[in-house]
C-alpha positions as CSV (number, residue, x, y, z in Angstrom):
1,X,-0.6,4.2,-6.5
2,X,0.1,7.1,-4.0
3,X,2.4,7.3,-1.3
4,X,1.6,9.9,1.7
5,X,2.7,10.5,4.9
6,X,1.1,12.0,7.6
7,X,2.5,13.3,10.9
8,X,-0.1,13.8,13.5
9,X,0.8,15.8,16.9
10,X,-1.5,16.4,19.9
11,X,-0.6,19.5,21.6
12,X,-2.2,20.6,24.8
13,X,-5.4,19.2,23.1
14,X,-5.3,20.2,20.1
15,X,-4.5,18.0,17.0
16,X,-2.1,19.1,14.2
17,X,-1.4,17.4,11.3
18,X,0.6,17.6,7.7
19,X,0.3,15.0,5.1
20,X,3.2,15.3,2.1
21,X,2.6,12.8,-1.3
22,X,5.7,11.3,-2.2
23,X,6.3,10.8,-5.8
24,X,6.4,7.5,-6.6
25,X,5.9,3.7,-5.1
26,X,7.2,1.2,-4.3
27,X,6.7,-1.2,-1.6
28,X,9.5,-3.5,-1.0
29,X,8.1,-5.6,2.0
30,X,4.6,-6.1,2.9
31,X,4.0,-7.5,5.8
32,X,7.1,-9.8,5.5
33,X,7.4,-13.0,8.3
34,X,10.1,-12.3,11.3
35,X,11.0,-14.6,13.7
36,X,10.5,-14.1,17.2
37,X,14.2,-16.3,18.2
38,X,16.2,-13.3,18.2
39,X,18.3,-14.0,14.9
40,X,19.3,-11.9,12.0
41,X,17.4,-12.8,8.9
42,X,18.6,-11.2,5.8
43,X,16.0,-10.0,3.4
44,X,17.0,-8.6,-0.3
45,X,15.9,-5.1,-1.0
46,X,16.3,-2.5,-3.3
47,X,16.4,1.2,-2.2
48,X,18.0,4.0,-4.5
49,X,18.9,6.5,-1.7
50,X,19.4,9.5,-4.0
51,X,16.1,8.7,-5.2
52,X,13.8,8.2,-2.2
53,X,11.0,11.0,-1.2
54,X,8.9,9.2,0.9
55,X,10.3,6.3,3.3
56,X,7.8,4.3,6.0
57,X,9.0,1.4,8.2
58,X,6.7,-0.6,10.1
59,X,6.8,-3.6,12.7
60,X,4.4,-5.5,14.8
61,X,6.8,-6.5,17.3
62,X,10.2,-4.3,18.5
63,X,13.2,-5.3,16.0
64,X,16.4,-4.4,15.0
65,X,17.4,-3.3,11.4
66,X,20.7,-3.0,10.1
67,X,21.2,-2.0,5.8
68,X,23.7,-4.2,4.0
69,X,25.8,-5.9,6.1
70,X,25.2,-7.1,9.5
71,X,29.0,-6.5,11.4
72,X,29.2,-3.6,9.9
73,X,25.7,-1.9,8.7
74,X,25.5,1.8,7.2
75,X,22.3,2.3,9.5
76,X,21.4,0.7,12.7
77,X,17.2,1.2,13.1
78,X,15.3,0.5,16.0
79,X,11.7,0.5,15.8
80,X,9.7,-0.3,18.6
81,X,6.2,-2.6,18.3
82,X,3.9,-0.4,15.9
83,X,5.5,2.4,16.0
84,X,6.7,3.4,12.7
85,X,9.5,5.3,11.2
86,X,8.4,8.1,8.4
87,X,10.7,10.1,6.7
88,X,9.6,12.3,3.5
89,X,11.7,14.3,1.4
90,X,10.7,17.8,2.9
91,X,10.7,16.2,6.5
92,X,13.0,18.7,9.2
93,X,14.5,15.9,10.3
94,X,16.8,13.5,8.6
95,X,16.3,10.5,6.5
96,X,16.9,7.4,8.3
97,X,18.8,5.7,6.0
98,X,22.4,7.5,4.7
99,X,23.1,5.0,1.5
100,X,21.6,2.7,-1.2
101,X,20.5,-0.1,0.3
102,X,20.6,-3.9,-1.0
103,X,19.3,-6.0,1.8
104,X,18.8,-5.4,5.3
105,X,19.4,-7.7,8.5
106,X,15.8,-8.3,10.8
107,X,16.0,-9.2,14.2
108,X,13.2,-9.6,16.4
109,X,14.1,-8.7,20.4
110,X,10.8,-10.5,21.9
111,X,9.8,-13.9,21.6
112,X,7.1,-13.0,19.7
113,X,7.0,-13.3,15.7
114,X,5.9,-10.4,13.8
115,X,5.7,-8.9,10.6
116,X,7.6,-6.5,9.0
117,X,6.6,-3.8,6.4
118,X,8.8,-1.2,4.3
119,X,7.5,1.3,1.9
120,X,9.3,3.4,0.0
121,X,8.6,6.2,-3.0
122,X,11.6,6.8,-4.7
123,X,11.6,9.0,-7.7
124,X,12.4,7.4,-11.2
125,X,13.6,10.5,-12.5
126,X,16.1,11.6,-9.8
């Protein structure tokens, strides 16, 4: 399996676009239930942070994600409906997460379910 991710940009009408492979793949949540009642589910995960090149997060409704514990989480992630958070190893911008992460803590802010999805390519040689 591959792992890409593409950033797409329209700029005064005209389209510009990169797509970087990731090595490695692993997708830890595909298209995993959430709750629309506005509580924190923990789900088990397993993300080597020195090893990650390619990262994609991705709901169908607006949530909140905190990484390993709830009161006090390493990263606080909110993603609005379909709109997903990329992050690849040669990315300007930061990576998302700041630590190894065991489990994060969903919570849907509409009433809605939704699905959640997390890929990640982490390197097995880092």
């Amino acid at each position: 399996m591959s792992f890409k991710v593409t950033e797409i940009m329209n700029f005064n009408g005209t389209p510009y676009s990169f797509t970087q492979d990731c090595a490695g793949m692993v997708t830890l949540l595909d298209k995993e239930p959430v709750a629309g009642d506005a509580t924190a589910y923990e789900i088990a995960v397993a993300i080597d942070f020195s090893a990650v090149t390619g990262l994609m997060i991705v709901s169908t409704q607006d949530i909140t994600l905190k990484t390993n514990i709830e009161a006090t989480p390493d990263d606080t992630l909110v993603l609005l409906a379909n709109e997903p958070v990329m992050w690849h190893d040669t990315s300007l911008h930061d990576n998302p997460l700041t630590a190894d992460v065991t489990k994060v803590f969903v919570t849907c802010v509409t009433a809605v379910a939704g699905t959640l999805t997390i890929g990640v390519a982490q390197d097995a040689t880092p």
